[in-house]
N, C-alpha and C positions, 0 to 999 in steps of 0.2 A: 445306521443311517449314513447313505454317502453325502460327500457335502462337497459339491464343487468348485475347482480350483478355478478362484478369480483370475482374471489380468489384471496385470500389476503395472503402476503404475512410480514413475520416477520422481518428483518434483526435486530438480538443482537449486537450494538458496541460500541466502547470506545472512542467515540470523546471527552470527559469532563475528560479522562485520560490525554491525551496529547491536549488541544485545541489549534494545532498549523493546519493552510491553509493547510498541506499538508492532514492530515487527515481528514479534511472535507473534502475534494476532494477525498478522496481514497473513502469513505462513501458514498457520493453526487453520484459515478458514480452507484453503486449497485443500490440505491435508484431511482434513475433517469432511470436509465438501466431497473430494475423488471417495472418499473412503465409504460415504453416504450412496455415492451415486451407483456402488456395488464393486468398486477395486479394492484390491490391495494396494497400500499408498506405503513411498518408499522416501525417504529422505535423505540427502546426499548435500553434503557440502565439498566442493573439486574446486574451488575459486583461486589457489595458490595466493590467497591472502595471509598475511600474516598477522595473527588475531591476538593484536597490541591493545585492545581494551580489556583481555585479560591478562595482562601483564603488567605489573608492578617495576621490573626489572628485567635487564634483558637477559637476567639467568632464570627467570620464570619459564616454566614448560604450560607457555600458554595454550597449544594443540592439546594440551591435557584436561585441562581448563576449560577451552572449548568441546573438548568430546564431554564432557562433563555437564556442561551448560544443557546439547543437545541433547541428552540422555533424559535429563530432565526435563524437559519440556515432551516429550517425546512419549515421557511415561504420564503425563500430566492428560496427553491426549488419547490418553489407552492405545498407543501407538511403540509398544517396548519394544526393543528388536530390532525395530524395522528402520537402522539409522545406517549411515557414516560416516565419517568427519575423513578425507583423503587429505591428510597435510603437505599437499604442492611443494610449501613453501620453504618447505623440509628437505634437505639433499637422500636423504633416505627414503622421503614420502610416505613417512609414518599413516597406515590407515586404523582408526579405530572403529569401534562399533563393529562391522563386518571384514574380513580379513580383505584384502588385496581382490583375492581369487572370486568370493561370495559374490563380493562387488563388480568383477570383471562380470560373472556370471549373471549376475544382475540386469546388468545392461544388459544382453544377449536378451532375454526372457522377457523385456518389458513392452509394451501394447505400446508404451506411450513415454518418454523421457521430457520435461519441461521447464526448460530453461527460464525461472520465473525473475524477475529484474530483467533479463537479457545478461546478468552479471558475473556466469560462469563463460569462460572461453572454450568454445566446442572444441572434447578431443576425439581421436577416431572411434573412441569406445563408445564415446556418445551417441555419433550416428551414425557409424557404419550400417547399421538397420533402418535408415531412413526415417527414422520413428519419434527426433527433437524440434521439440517443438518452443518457439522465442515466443513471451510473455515482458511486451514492455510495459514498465507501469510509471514511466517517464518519459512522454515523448518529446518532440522539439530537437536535441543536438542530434541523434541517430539519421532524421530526417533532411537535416539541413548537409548534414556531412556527407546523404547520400545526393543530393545536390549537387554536392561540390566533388563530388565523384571520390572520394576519399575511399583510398583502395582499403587499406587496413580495416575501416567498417564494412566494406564491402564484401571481405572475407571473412569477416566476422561472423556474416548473417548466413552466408552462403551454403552451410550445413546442415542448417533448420529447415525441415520440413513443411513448416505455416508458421506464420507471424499475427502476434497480434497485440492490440496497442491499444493502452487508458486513453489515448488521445480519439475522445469517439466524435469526435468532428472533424476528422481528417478527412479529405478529400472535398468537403461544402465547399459553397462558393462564399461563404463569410469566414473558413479558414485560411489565416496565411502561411502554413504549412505549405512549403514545395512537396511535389505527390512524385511519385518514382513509378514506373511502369516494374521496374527490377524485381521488386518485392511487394503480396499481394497484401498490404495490411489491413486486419481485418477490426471490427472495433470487438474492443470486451470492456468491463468494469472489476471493480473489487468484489468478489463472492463472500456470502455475510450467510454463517448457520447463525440464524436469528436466535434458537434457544440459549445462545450462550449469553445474548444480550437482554432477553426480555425476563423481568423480573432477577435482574441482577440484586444482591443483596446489597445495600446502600448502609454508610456508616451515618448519612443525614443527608437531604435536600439541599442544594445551595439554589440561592437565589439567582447568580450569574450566569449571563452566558459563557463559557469558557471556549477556549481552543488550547491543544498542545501543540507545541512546536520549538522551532530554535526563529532567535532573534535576529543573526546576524551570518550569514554563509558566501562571504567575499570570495566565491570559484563557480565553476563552472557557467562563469558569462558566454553566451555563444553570438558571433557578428552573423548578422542574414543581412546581405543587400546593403553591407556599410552602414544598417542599428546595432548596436549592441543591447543585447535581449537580458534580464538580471535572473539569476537562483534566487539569491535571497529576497523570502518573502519580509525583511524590515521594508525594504523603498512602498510597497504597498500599504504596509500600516503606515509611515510616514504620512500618507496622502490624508489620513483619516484619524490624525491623531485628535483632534475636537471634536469626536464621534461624542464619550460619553456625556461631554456637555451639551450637545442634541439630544441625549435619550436620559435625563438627569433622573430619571427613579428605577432604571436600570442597570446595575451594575456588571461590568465588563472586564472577564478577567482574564489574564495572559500566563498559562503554563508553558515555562522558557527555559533553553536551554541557549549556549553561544551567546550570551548577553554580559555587559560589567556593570560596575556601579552607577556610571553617568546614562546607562541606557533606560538602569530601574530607576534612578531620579526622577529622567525625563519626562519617562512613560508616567508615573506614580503624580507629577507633579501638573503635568493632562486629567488625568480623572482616571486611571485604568490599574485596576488590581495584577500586582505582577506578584507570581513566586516559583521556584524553583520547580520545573519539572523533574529534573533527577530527587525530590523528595518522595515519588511515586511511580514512576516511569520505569524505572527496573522490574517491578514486579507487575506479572499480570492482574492479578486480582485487584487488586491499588489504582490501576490503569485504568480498568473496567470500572471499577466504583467513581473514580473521579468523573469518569463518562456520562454513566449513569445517572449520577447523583447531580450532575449538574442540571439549568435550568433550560437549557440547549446550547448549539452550538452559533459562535459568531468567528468567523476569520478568512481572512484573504488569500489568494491564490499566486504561486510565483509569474511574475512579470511577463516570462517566455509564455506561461499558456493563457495570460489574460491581453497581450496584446494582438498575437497569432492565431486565439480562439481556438485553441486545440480541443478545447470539450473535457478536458481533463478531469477529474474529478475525483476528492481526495478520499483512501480507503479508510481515516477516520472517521473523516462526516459521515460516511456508509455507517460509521457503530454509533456512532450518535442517532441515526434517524433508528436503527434497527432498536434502541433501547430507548424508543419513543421520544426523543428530544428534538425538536426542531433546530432547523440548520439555517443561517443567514450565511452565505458563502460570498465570494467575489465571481461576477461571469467571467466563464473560458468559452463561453459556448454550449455547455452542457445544456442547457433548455431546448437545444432543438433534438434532444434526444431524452432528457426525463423532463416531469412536469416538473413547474415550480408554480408559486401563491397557494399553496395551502401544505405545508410543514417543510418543503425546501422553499427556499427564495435565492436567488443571485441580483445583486448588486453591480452597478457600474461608478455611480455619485455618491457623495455623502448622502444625499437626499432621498437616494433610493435606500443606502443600507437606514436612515432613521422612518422612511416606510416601512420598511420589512418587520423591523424592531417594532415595531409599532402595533402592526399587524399581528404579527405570533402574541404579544399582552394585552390584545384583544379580545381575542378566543383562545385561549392559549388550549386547552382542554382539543379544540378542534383541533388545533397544528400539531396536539402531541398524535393524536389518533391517524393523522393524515404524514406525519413521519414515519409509522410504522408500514402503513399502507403503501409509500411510496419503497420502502425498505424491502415488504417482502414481493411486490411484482418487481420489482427492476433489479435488487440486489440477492434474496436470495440464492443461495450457492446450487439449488435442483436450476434456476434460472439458470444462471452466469454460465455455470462450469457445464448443463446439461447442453446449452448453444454450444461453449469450444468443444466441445466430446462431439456433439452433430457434425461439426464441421472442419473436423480432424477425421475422422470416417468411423469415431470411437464410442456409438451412443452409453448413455446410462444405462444400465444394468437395470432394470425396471422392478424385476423379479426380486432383488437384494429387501427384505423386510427390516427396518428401524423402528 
């Protein structure tokens, strides 16, 4: 039997930046996703970071560590082989997984290279074949700096092939996003192979709505028009700290990271369940259980895409809705591109998010059903990724049976 040789596809990212569950999962769904849609999916880390979260000491051979990490997950996703870790940050440029050469050859050979974050720096090998493609899944500073004509982003982007951006409200007239003729951004969202989430095995039910997250990320503020715009999504919980005494037979709970003593005080002494994300956030399966298991999701959006209405919209509430749990989020805007009041809601008041609250423990049965529904027309991964493949000139491989 001949068996025809797919195109192959590259995806560039930064799981060994941050090797926390949420992001092998944002990762795992693209990889899984191209792989479904009838490629060969290749994974490539060239970011010349130097991967200090596995490193205990600076004689730790953390590049080891991390080709390590990546092997593993890689095997986890019936995806062996098909890696490699190019350590930049190396005066040697140590490559694991595929040698130097495999790798160069690699690029050469690929339909498609995808620069997912935007978080690798294009090198010639990348697109000398015109074939890299920028995957923002943070928009706001890329936008405002191309504003401000900032050459260094300018050159950044100027490699890539197509662009395109979590911010699916860019361009509206209720976005405050500056629009760039330069660069054609196009919208996408987070792609979610729903089987990994539905009927997830649960270690028990919680009664809370939960979210994961960090507490406290004092950088990456950006000035538009003399505002300064915040990362950190605490100034939004701040607004909403007397939420659970609005929703008093609901309990509300905070998986955190970047927080101390006086934050869980605070928090704990309002009414809101705080515990340690890094107690499960490392491991996938742990990550997904906590997901799952939860009673859905509640949590706020950072400052930049809820004042500028970018449309943004987070890749975890994607696995919360896909593993049936309803989501109360903060608005960015995203309502004029997926539905909300029946298993998504966006909030702007307190008053809306103790509606919304309200509403999901009302029918809750309905919101769970109407989470999954809105997960698999809008998030599904034959969705998300079969639109960028359309409009990259790369459709889905139809033929490919799963």
């Amino acid at each position: 039997m001949n068996v025809r040789k797919r195109d192959r596809i590259v995806l560039l990212g930064m799981m060994t930046k941050m090797p926390v569950a949420g992001v092998v999962w944002q990762t795992a769904h693209y990889l899984v996703g191209f792989e479904r849609l009838g490629y060969e999916v290749y994974y490539v880390e060239a970011h010349a970071r130097t991967p200090t979260m596995f490193m205990a000491t600076e004689a730790d051979d953390g590049s080891a560590k991390a080709a390590a990490f990546i092997d593993s997950v890689m095997r986890r996703f019936g995806l062996a082989g098909r890696w490699a870790y190019h350590a930049l940050h190396e005066p040697d440029a140590r490559c694991f997984g595929m040698s130097d050469s495999q790798l160069r050859a690699l690029y050469r050979s690929a339909a498609l290279i995808v620069n997912l974050h935007g978080g690798t720096v294009p090198l010639p090998e990348h697109y000398e074949k015109g074939r890299l493609v920028y995957v923002e899944t943070d928009p706001v500073q890329p936008q405002i700096e191309l504003y401000e004509n900032n050459l260094d982003t300018i050159a950044f982007l100027e490699p890539h092939c197509a662009f395109f951006t979590f911010g699916e409200n860019y361009g509206a007239e209720d976005c405050g996003l500056p629009v760039t003729d330069r660069f054609d951004f196009r919208p996408t969202r987070q792609p979610v192979v729903l089987d990994f989430w539905q009927g997830a095995t649960l270690e028990g039910e919680s009664d809370a709505l939960t979210t994961i997250g960090n507490w406290q990320q004092p950088w990456r503020e950006v000035v538009f028009r003399g505002e300064v715009y915040h990362w950190s999504k605490h100034h939004e919980f701040l607004k909403l700290l007397d939420l659970p005494r609005r929703v008093p037979g609901q309990p509300l709970e905070l998986a955190l990271s970047s927080y101390d003593d006086p934050d869980k005080q605070m928090l704990q002494s309002r009414g809101w369940r705080v515990r340690h994300a890094m107690d499960f956030s490392m491991d996938p399966d742990a990550y997904r259980g906590y997901v799952a298991g939860s009673r859905g999701e509640f949590t706020v959006a950072k400052d930049q895409n809820v004042r500028l209405r970018s449309g943004w919209f987070s890749d975890r509430s994607a696995t919360y809705l896909a593993a049936g749990r309803p989501v109360v989020t903060q608005d960015t805007g995203f309502g004029n591109v997926l539905p909300t009041g029946a298993g998504l809601f966006a909030f702007s008041t307190m008053d809306e998010a103790v509606a919304a609250i309200d509403a999901v423990n009302g029918d809750y049965a309905k919101h769970r059903r109407a989470a999954v529904e809105v997960a698999r027309e809008y998030f599904s991964h034959d969705i998300v990724l079969g639109r960028l493949l359309e409009d990259v000139g790369c459709p889905a491989k139809s033929s490919v049976a799963w």
